[in-house]
ZAZAVO-952000 format. One record per atom (N, C-alpha, C): residue in three letters; chain; atom name; y, x, z. Coordinates in nm, 2 decimals, always signed. Layout:
# ZAZAVO-952000
<r "Ala","A","CA",<Y,X,Z>>
...
This chain:
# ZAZAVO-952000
<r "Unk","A","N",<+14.47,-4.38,-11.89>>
<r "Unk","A","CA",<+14.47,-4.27,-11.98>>
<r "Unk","A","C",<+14.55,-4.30,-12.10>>
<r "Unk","A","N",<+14.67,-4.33,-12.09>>
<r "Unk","A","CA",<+14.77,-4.39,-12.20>>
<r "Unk","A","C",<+14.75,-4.29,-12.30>>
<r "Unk","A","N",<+14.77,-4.30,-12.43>>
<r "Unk","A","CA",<+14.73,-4.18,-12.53>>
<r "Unk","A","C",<+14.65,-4.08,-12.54>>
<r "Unk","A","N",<+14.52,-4.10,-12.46>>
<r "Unk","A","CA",<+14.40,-3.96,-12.42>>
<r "Unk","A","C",<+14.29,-4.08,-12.47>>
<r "Unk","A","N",<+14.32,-4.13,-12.56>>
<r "Unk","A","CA",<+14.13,-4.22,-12.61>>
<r "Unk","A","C",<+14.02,-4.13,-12.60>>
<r "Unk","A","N",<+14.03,-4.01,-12.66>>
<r "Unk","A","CA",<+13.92,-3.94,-12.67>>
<r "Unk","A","C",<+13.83,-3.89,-12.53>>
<r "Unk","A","N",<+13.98,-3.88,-12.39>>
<r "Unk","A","CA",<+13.92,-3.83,-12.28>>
<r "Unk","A","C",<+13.85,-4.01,-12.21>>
<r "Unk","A","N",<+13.93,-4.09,-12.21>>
<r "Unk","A","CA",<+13.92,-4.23,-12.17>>
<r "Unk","A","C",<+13.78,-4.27,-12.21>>
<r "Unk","A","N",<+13.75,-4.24,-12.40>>
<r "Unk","A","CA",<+13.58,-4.29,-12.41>>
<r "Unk","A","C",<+13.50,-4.22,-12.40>>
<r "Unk","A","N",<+13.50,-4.09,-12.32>>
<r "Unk","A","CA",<+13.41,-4.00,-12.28>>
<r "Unk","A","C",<+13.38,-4.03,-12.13>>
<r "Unk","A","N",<+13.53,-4.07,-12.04>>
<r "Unk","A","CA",<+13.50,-4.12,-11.92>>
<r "Unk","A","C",<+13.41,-4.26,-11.95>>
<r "Unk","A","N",<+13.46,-4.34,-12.00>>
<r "Unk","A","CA",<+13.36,-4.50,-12.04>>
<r "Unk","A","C",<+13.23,-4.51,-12.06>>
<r "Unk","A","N",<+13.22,-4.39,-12.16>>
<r "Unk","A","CA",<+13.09,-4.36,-12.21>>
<r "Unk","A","C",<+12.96,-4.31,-12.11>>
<r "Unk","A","N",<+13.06,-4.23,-12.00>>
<r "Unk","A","CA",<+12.97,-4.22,-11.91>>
<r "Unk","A","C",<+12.93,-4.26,-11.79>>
<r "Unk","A","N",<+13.05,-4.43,-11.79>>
<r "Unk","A","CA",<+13.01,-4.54,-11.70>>
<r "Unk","A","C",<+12.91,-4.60,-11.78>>
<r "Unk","A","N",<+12.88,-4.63,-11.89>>
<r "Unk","A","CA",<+12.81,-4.73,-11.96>>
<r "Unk","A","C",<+12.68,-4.63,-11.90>>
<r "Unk","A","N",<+12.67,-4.50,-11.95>>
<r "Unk","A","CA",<+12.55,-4.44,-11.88>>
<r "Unk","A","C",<+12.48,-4.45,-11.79>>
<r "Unk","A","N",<+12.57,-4.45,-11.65>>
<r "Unk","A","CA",<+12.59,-4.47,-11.62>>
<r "Unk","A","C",<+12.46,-4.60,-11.56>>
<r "Unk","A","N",<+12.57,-4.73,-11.58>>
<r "Unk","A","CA",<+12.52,-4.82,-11.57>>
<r "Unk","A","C",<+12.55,-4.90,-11.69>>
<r "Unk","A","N",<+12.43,-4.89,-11.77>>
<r "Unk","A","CA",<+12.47,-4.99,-11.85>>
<r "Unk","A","C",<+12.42,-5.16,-11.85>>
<r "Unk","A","N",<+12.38,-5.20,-11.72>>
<r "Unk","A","CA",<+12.41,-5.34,-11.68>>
<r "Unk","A","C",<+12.54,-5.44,-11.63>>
<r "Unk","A","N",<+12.65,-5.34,-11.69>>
<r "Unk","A","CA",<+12.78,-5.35,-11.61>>
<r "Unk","A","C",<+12.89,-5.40,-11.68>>
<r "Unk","A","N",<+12.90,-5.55,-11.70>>
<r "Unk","A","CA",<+12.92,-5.62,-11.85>>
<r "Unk","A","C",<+13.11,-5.56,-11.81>>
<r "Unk","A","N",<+13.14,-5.54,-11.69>>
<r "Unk","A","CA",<+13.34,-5.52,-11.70>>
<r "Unk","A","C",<+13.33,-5.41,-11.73>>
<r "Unk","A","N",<+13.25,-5.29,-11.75>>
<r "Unk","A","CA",<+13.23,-5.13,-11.77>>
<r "Unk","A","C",<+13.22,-5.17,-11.95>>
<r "Unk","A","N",<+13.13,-5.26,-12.01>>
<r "Unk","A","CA",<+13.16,-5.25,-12.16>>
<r "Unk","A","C",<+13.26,-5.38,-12.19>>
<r "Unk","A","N",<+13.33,-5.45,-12.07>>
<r "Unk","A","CA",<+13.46,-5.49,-12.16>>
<r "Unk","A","C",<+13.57,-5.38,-12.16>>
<r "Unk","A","N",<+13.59,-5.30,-12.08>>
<r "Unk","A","CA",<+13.71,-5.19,-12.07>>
<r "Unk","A","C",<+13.66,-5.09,-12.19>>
<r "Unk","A","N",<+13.51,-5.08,-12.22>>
<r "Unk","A","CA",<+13.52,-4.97,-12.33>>
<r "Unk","A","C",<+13.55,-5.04,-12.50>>
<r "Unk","A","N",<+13.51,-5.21,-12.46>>
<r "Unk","A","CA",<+13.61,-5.29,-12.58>>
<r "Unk","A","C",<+13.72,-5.29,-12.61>>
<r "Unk","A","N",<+13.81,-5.23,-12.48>>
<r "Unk","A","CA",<+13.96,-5.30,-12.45>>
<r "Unk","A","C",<+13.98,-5.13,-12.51>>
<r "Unk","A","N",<+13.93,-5.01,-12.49>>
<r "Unk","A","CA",<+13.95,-4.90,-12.57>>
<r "Unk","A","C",<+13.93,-4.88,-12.66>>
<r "Unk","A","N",<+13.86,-4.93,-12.75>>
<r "Unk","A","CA",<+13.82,-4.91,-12.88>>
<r "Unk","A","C",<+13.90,-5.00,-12.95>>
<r "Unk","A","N",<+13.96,-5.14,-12.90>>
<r "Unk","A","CA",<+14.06,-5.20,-12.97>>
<r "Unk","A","C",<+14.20,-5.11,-12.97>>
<r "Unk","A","N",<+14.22,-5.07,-12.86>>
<r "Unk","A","CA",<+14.37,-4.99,-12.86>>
<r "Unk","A","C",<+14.33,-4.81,-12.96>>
<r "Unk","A","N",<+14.23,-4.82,-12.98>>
<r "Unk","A","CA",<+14.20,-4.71,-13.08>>
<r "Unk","A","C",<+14.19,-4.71,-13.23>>
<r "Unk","A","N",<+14.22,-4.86,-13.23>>
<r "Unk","A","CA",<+14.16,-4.89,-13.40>>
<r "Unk","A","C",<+14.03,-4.95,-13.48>>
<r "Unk","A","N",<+13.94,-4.92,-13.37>>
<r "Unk","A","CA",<+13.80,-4.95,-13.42>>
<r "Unk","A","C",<+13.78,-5.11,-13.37>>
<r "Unk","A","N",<+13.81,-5.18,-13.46>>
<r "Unk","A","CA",<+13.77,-5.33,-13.43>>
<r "Unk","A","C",<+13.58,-5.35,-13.43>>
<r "Unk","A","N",<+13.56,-5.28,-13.50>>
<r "Unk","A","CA",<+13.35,-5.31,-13.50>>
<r "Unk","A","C",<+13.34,-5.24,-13.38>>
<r "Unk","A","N",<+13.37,-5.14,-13.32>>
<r "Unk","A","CA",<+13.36,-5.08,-13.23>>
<r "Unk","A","C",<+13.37,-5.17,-13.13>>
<r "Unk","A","N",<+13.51,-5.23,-13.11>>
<r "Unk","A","CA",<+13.55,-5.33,-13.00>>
<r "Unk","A","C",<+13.44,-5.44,-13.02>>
<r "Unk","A","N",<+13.42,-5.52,-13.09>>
<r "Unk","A","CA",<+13.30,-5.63,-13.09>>
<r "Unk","A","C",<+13.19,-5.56,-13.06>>
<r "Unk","A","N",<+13.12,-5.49,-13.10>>
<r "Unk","A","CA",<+13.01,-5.43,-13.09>>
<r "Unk","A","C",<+12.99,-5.40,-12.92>>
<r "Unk","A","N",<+13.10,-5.35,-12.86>>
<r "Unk","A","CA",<+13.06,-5.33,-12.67>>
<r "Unk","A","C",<+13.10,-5.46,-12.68>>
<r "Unk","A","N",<+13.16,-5.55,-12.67>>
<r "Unk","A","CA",<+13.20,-5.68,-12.60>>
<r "Unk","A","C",<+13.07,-5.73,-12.61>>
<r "Unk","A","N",<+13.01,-5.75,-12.74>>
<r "Unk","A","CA",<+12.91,-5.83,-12.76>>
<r "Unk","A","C",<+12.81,-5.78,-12.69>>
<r "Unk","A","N",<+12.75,-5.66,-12.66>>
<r "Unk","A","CA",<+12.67,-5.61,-12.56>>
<r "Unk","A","C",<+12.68,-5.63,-12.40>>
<r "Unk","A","N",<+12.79,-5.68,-12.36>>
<r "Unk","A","CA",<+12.82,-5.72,-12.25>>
<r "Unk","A","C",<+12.79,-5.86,-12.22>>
<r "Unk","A","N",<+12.84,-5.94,-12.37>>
<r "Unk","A","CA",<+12.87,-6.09,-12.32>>
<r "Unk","A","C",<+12.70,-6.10,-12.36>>
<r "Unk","A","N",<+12.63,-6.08,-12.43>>
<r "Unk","A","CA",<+12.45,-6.08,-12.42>>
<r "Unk","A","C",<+12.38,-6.05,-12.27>>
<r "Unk","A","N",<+12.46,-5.99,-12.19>>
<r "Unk","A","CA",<+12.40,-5.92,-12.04>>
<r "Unk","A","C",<+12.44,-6.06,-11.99>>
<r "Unk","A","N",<+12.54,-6.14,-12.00>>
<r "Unk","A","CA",<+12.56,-6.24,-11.91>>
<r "Unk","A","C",<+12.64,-6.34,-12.00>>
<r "Unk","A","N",<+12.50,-6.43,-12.04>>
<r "Unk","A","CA",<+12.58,-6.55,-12.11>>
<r "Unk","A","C",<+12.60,-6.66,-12.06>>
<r "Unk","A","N",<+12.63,-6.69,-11.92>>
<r "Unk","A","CA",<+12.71,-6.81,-11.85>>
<r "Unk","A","C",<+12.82,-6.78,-11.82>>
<r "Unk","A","N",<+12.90,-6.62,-11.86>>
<r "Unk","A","CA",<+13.05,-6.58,-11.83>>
<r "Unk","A","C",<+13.15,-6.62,-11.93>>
<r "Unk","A","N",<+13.18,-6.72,-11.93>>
<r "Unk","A","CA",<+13.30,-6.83,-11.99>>
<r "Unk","A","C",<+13.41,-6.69,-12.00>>
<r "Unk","A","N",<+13.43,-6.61,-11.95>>
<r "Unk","A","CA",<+13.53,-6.49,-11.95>>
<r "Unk","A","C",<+13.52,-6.40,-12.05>>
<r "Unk","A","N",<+13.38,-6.35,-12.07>>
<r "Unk","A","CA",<+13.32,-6.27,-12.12>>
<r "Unk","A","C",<+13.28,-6.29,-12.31>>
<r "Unk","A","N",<+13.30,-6.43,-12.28>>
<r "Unk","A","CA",<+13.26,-6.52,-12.40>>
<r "Unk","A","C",<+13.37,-6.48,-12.49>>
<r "Unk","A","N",<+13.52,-6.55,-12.38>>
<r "Unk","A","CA",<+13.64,-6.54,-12.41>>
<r "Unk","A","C",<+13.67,-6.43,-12.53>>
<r "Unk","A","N",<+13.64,-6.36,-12.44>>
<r "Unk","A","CA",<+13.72,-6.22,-12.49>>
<r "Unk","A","C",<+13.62,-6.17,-12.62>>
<r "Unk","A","N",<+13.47,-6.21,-12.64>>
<r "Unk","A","CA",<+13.43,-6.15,-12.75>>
<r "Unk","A","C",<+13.45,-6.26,-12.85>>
<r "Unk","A","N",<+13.50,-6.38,-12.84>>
<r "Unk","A","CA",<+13.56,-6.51,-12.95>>
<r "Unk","A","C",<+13.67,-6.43,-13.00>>
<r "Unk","A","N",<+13.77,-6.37,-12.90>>
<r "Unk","A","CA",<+13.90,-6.32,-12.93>>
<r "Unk","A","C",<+13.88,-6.24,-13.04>>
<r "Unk","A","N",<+13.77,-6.08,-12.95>>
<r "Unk","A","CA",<+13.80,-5.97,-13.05>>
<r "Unk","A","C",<+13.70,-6.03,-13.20>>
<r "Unk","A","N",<+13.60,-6.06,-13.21>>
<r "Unk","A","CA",<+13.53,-6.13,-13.31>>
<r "Unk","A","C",<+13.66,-6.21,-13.44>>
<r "Unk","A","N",<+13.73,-6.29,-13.38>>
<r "Unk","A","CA",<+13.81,-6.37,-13.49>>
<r "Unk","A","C",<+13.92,-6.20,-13.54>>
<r "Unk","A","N",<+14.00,-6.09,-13.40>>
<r "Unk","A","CA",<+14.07,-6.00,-13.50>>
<r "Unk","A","C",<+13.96,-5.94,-13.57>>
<r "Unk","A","N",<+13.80,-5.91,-13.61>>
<r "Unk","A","CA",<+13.78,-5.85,-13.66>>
<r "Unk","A","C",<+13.74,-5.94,-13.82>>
<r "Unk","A","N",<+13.78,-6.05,-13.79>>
<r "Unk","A","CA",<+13.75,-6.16,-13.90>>
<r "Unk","A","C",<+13.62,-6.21,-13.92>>
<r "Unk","A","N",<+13.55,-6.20,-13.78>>
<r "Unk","A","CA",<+13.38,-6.24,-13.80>>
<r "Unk","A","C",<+13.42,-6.37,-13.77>>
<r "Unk","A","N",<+13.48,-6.47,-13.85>>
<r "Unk","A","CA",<+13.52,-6.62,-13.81>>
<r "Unk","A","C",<+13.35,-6.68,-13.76>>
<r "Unk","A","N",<+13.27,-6.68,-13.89>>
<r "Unk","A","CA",<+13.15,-6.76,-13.82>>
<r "Unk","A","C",<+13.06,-6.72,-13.68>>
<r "Unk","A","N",<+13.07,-6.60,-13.67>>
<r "Unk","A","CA",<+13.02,-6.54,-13.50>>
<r "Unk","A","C",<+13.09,-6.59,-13.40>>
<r "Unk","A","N",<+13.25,-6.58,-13.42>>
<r "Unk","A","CA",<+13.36,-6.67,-13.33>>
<r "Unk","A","C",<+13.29,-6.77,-13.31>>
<r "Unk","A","N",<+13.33,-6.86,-13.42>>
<r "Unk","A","CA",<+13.27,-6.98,-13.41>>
<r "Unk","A","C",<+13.15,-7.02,-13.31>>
<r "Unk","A","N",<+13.02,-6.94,-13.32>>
<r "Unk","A","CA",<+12.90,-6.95,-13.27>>
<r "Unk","A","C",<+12.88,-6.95,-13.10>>
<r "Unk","A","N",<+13.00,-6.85,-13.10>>
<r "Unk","A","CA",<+13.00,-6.78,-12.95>>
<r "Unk","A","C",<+13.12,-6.88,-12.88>>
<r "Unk","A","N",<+13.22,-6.92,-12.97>>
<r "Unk","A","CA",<+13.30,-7.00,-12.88>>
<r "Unk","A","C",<+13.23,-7.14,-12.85>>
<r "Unk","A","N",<+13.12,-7.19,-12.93>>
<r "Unk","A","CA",<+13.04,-7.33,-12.93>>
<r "Unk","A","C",<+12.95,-7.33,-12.78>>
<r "Unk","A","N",<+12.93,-7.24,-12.76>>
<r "Unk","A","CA",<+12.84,-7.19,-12.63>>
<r "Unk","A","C",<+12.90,-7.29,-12.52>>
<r "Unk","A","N",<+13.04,-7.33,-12.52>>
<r "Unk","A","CA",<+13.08,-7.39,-12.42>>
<r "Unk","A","C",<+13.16,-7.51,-12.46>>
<r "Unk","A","N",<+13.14,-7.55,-12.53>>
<r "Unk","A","CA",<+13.13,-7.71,-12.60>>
<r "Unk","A","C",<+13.06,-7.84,-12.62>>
<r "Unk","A","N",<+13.10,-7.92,-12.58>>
<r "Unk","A","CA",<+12.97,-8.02,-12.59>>
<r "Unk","A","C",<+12.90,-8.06,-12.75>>
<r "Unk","A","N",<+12.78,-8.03,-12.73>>
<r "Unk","A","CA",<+12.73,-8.03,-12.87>>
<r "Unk","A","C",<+12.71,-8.17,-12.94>>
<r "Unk","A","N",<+12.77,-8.22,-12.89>>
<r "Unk","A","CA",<+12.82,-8.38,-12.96>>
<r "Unk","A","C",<+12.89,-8.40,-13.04>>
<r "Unk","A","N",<+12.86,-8.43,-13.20>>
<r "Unk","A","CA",<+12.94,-8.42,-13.32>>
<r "Unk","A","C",<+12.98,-8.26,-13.33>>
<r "Unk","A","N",<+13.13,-8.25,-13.36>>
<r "Unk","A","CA",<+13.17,-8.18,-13.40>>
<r "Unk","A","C",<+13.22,-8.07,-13.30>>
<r "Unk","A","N",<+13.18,-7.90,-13.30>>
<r "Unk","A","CA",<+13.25,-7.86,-13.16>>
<r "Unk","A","C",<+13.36,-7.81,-13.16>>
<r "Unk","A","N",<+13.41,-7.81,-13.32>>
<r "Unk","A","CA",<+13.57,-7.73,-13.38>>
<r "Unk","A","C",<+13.67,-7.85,-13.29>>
<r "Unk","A","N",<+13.61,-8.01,-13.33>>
<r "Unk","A","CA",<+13.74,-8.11,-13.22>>
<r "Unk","A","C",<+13.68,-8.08,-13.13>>
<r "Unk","A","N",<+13.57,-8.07,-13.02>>
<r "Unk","A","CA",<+13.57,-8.11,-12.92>>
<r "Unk","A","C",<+13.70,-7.94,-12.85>>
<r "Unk","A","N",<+13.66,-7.84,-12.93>>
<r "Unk","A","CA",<+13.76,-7.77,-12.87>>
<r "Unk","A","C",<+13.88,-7.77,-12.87>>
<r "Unk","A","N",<+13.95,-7.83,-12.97>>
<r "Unk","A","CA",<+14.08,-7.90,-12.99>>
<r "Unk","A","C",<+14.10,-7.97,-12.88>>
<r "Unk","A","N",<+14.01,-8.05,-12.86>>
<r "Unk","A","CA",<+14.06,-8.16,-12.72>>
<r "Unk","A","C",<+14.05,-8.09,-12.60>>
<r "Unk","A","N",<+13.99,-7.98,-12.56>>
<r "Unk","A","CA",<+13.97,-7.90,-12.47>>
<r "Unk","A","C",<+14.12,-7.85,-12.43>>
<r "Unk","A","N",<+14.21,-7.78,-12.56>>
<r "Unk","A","CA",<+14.34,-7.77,-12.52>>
<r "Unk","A","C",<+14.42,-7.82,-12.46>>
């Protein structure tokens, strides 16, 4: 729905309704609220998704991503450590992950 946000988060809104155990149903309504402007919006579903399933290294991904454009650096931070080894420091150990 390229240029129709308003029709697109009405469709979304009523998959989340839907089912709202359906963590790729609130990443696509993240992935629309980022292409709409609303960055709190976009963190706000991701993070409700990546909480439904916190062993999804995917899901993590993507709310580290939208979290750092919204400039929540220390939540990034928190949520990207999830998959780090908690040994010393996890800012290198993710450096060396690169």
């Amino acid at each position: 729905m390229m240029g129709k946000t308003e029709g697109a988060l009405k469709a979304i809104n009523e998959a989340v309704e839907h089912t709202p155990t359906a963590v790729d149903v609130l990443k696509v309504k993240s992935q629309i609220l980022k292409r709409a402007g609303d960055l709190q919006g976009c963190v706000d579903a991701v993070e409700t998704g990546r909480l439904l399933d916190l062993a999804d290294r995917y899901i993590n991904t993507k709310a580290t991503k939208y979290l750092l454009r919204a400039n929540n650096i220390k939540e990034a931070e928190q949520v990207v450590s999830l998959f780090t080894k908690h040994e010393g420091d996890s800012q290198a150990n993710l450096f060396e992950m690169q």
